[in-house]
N, CA, C and O atoms as a MOPAC input file, in Angstrom:
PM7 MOZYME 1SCF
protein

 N      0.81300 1    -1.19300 1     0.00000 1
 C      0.00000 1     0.00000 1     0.00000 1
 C      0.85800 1     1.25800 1     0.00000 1
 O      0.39300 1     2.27800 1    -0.50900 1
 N      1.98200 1     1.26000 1     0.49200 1
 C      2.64500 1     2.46600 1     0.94800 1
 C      3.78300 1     2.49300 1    -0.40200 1
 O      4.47500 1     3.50100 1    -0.54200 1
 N      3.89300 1     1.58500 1    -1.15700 1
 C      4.34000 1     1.36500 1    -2.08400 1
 C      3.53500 1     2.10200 1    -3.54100 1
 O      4.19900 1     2.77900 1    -4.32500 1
 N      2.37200 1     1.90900 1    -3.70100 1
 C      1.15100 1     2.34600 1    -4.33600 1
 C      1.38600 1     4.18100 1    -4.06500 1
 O      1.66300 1     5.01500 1    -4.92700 1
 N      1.17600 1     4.39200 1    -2.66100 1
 C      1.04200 1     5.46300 1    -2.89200 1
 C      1.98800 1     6.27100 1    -2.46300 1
 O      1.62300 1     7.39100 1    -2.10500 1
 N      3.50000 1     5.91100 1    -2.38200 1
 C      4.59700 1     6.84500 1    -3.11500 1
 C      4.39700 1     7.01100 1    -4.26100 1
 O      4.40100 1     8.13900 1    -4.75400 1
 N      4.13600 1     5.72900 1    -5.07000 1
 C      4.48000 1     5.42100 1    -6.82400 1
 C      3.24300 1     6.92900 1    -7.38900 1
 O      3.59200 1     7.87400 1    -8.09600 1
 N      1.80900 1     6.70600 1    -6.79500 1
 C      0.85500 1     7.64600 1    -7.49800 1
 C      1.50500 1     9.18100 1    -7.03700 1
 O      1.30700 1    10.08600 1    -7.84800 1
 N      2.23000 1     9.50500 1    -5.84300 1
 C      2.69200 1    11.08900 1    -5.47000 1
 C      3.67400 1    10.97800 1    -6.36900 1
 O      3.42300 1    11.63900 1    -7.37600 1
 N      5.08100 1    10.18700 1    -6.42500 1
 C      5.77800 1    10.27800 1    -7.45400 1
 C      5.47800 1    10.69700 1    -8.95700 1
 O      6.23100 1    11.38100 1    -9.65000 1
 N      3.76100 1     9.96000 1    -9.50000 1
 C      3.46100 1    10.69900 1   -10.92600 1
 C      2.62100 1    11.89200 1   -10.79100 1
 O      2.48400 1    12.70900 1   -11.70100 1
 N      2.09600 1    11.97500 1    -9.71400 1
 C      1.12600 1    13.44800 1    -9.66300 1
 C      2.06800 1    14.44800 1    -9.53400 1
 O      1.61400 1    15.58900 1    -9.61500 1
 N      3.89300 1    14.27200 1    -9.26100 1
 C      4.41700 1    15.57000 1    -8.83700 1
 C      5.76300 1    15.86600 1   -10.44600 1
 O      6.52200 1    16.79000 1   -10.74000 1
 N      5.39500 1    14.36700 1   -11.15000 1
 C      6.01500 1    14.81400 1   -12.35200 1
 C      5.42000 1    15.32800 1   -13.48500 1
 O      5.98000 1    15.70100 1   -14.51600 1
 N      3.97400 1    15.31800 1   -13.15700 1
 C      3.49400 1    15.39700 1   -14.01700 1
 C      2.51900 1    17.21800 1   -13.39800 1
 O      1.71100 1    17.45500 1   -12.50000 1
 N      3.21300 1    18.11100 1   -14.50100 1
 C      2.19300 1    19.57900 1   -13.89600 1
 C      1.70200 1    20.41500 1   -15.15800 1
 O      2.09300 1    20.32300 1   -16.32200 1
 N      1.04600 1    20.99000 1   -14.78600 1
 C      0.23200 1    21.83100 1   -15.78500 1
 C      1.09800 1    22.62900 1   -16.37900 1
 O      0.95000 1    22.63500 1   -17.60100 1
 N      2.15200 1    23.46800 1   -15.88900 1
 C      2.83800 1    24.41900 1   -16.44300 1
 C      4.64700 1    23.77700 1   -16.46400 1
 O      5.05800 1    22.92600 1   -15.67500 1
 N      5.18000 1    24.19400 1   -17.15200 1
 C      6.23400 1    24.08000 1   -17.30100 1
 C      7.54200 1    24.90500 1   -17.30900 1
 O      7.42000 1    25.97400 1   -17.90800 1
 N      8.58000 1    24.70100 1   -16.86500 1
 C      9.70200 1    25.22200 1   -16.32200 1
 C     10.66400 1    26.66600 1   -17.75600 1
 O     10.14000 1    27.23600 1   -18.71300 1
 N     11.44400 1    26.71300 1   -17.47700 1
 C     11.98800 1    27.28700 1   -19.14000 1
 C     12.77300 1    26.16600 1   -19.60600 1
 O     12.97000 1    25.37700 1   -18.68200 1
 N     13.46600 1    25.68500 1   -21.06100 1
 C     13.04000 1    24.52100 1   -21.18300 1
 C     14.99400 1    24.36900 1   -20.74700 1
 O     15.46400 1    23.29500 1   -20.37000 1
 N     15.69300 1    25.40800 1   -20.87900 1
 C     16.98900 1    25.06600 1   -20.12100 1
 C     17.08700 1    24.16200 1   -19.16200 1
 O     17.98400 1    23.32000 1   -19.11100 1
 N     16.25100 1    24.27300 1   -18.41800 1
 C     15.95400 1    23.34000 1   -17.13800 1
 C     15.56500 1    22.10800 1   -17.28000 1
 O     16.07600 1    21.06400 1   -16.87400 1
 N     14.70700 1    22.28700 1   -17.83400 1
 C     13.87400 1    20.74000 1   -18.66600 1
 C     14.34300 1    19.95200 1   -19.18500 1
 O     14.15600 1    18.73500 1   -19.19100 1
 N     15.46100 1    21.01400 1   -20.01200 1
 C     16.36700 1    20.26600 1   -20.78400 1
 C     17.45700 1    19.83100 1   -20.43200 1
 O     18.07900 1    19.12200 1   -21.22300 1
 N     18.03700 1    20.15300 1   -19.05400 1
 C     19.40400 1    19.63700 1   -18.25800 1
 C     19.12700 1    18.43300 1   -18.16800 1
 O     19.78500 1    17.61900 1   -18.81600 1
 N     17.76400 1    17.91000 1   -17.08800 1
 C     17.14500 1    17.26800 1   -16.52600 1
 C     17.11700 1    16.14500 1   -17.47700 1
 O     17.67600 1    15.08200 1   -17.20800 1
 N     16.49100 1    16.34100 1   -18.57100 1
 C     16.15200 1    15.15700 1   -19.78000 1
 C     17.71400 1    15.33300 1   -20.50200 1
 O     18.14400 1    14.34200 1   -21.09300 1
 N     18.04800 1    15.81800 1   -20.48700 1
 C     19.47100 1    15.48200 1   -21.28900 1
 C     20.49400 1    14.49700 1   -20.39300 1
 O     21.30100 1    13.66400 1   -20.80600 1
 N     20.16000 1    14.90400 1   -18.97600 1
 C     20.78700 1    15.06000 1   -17.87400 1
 C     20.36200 1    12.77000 1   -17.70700 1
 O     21.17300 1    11.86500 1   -17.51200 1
 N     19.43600 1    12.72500 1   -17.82400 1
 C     18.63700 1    10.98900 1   -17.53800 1
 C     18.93700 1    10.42700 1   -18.57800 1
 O     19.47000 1     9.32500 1   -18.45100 1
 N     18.69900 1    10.99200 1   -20.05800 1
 C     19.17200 1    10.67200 1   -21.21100 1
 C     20.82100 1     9.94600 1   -21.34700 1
 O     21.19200 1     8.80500 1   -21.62000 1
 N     21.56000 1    11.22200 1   -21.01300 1
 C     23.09200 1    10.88100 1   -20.83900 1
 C     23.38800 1     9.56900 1   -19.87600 1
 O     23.92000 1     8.50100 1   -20.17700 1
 N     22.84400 1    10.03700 1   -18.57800 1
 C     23.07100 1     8.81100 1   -17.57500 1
 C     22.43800 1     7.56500 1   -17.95800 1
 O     22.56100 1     6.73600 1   -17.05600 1
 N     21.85700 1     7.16500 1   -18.88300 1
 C     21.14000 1     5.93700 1   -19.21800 1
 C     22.01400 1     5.68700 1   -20.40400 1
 O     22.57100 1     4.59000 1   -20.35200 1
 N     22.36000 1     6.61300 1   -21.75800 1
 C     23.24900 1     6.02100 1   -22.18900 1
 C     24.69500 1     5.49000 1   -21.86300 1
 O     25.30600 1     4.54900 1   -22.36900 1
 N     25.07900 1     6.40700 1   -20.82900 1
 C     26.32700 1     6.36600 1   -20.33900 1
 C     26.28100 1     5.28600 1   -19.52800 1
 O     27.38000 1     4.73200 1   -19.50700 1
 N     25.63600 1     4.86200 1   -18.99000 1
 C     25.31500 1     3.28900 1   -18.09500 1
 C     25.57100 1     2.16100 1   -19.10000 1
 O     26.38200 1     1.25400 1   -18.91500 1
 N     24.85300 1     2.29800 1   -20.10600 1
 C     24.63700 1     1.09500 1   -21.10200 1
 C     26.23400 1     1.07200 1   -22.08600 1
 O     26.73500 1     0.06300 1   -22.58300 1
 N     26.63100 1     2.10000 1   -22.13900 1
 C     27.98500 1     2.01100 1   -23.19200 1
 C     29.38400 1     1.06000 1   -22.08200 1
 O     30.07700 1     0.04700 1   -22.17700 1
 N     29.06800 1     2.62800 1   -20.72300 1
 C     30.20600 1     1.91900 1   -19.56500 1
 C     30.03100 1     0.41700 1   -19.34000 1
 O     31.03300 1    -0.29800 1   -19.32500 1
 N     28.62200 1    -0.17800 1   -19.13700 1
 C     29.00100 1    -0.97400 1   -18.48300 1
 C     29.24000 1    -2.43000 1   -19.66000 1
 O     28.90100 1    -3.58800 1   -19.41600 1
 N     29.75900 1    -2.04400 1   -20.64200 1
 C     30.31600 1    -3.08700 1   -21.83900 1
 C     31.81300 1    -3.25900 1   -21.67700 1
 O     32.57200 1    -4.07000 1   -22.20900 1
 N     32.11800 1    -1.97700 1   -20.52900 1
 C     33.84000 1    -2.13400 1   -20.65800 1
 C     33.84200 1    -2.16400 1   -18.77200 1
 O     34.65200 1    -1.70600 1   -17.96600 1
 N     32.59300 1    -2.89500 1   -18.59400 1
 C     32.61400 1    -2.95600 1   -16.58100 1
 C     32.52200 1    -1.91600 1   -16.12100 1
 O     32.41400 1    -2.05200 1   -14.90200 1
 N     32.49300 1    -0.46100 1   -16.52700 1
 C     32.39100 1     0.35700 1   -15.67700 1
 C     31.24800 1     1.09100 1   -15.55300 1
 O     31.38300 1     2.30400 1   -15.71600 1
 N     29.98500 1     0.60900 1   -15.26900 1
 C     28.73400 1     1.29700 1   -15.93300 1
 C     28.56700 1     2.60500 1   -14.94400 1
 O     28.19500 1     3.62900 1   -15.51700 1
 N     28.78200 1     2.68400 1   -13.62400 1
 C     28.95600 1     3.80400 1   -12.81100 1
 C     29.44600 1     4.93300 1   -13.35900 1
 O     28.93100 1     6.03800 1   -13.53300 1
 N     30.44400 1     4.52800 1   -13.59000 1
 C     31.49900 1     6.28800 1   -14.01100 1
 C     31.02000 1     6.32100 1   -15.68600 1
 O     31.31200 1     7.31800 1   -16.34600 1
 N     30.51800 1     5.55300 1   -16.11400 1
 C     29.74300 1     5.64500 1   -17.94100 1
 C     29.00200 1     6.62300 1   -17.49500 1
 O     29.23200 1     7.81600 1   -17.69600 1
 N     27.90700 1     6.08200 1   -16.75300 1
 C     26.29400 1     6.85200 1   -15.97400 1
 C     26.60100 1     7.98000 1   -15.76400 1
 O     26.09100 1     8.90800 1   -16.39200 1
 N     27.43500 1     8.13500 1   -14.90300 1
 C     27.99600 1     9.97300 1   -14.21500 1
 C     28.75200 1    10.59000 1   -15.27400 1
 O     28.62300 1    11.81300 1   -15.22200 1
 N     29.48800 1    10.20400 1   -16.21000 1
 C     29.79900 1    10.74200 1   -16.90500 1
 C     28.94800 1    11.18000 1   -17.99500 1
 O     28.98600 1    12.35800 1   -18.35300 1
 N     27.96100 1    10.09100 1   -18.71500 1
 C     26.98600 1    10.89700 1   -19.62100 1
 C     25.75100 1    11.26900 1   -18.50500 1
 O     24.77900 1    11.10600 1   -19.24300 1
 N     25.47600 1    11.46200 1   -17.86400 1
 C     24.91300 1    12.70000 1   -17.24400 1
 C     25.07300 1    13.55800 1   -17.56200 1
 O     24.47700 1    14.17600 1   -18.44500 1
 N     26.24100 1    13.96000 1   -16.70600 1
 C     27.27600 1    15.05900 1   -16.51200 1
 C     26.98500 1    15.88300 1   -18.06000 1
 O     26.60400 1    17.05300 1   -18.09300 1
 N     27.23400 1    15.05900 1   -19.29600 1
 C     27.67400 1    15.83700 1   -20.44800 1
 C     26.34000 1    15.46800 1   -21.03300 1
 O     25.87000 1    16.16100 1   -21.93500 1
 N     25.84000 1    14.64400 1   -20.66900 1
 C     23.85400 1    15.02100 1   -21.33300 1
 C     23.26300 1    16.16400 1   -20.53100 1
 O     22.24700 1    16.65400 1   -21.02600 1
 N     23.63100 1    16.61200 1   -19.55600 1
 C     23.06900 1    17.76800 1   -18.76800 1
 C     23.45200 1    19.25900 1   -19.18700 1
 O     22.92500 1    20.36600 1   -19.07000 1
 N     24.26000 1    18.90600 1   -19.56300 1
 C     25.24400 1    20.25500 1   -20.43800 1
 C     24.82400 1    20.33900 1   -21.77500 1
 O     24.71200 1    21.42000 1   -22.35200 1
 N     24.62000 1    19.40500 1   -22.22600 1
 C     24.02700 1    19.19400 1   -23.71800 1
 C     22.83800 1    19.93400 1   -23.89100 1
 O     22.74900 1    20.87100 1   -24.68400 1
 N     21.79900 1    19.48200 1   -23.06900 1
 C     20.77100 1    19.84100 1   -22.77700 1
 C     20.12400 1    20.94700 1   -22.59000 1
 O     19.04500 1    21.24300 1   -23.10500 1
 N     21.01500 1    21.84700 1   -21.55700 1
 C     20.87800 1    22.98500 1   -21.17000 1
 C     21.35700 1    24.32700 1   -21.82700 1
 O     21.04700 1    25.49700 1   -21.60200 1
 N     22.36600 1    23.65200 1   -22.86500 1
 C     23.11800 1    24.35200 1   -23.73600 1
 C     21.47700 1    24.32600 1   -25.03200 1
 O     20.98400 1    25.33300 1   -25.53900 1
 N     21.10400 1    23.19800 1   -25.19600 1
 C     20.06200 1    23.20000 1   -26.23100 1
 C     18.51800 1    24.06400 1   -25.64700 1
 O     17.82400 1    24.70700 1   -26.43400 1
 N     18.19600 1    23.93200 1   -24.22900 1
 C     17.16100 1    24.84800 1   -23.98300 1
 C     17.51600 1    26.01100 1   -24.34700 1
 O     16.99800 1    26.61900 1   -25.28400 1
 N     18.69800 1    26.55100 1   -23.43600 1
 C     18.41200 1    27.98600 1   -23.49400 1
 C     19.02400 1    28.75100 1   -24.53900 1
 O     19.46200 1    29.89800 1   -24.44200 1
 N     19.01100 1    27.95200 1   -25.62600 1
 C     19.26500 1    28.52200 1   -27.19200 1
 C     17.49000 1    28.46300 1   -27.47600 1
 O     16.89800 1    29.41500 1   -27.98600 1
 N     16.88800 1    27.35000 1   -27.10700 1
 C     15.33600 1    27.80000 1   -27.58800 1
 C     14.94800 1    28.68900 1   -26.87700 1
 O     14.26400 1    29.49400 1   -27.50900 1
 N     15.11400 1    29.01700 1   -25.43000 1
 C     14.24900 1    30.31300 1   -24.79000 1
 C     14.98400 1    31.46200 1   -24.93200 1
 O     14.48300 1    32.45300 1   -24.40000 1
 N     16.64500 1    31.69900 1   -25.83200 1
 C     16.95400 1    32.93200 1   -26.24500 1
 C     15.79600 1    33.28000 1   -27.77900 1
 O     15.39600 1    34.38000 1   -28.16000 1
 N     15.57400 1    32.21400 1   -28.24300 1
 C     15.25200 1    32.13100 1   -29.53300 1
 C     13.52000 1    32.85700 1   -29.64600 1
 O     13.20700 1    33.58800 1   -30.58600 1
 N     12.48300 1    32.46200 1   -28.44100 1
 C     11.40100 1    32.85800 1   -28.15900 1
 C     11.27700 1    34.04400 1   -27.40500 1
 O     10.17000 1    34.47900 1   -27.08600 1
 N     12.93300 1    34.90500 1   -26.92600 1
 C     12.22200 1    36.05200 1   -26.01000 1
 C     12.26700 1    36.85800 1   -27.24400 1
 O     13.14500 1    36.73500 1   -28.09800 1
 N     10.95500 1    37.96800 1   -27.31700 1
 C     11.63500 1    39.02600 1   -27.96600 1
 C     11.64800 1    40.53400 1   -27.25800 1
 O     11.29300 1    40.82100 1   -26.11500 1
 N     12.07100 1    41.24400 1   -28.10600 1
 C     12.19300 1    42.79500 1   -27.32600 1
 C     11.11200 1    43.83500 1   -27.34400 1
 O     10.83800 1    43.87300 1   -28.54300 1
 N     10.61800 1    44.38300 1   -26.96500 1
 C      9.61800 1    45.13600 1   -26.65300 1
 C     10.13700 1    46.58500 1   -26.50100 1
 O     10.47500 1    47.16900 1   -25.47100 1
 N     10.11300 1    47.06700 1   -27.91900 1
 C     10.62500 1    48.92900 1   -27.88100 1
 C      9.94900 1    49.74400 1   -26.57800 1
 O     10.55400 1    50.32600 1   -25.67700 1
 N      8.47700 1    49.59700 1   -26.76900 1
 C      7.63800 1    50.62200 1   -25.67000 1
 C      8.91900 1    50.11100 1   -24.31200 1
 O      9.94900 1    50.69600 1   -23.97600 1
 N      8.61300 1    49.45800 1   -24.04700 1
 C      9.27700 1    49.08000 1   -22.66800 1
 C     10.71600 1    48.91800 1   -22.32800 1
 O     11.10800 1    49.13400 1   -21.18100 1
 N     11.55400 1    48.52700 1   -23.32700 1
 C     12.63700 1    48.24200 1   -23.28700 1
 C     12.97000 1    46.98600 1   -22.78600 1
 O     14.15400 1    46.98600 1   -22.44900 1
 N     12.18000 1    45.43700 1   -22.51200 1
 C     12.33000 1    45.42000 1   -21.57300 1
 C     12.07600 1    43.82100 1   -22.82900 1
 O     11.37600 1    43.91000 1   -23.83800 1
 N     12.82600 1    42.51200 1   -22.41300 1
 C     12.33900 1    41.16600 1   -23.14200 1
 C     11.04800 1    40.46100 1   -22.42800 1
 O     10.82000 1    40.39000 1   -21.22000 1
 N     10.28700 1    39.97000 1   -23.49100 1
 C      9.14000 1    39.10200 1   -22.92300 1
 C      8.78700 1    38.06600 1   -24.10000 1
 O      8.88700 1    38.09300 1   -25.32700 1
 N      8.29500 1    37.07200 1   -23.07900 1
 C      8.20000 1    36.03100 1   -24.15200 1
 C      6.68500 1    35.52100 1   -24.68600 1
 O      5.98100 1    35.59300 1   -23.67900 1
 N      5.97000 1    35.10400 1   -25.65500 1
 C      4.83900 1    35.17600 1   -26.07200 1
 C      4.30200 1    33.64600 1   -26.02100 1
 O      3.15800 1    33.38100 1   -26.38900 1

């Protein structure tokens, strides 16, 4: 039972209506991405640990490098105001 209902708080708190900027989003998923490939490559040469942390590490960077090229890409500038906003 207590099993059940970590598992249902665990998807009610990944799952939300609004979303982050996608830099973030994108560390995160680059970030699980990397560590899952990096698990599966390392551990062909025994070392699936330091594979994992290592593509993390550089799927998280990947990632974050790829969001916040899309949320430079969506702010724009606003003459009246001077001021960036995004639409």
């Amino acid at each position: 039972m207590k099993t059940l209902l970590l598992n249902s708080i665990l998807a009610c708190s990944l799952v939300s209506c609004a979303t982050g900027p996608r830099a973030q989003t994108g560390a995160v998923i680059g970030g699980l991405g990397g560590a899952a490939a990096g698990g599966i490559i390392g551990s062909q040469s025994g070392r699936g640990l330091e594979g994992a942390a290592i593509g993390a590490g550089l799927g998280a960077l990947a990632g974050n490098a790829i969001g916040n090229s899309q949320d430079q890409r969506e702010r724009y500038y606003d003459r009246r105001s001077g001021r960036y906003y995004y639409r």
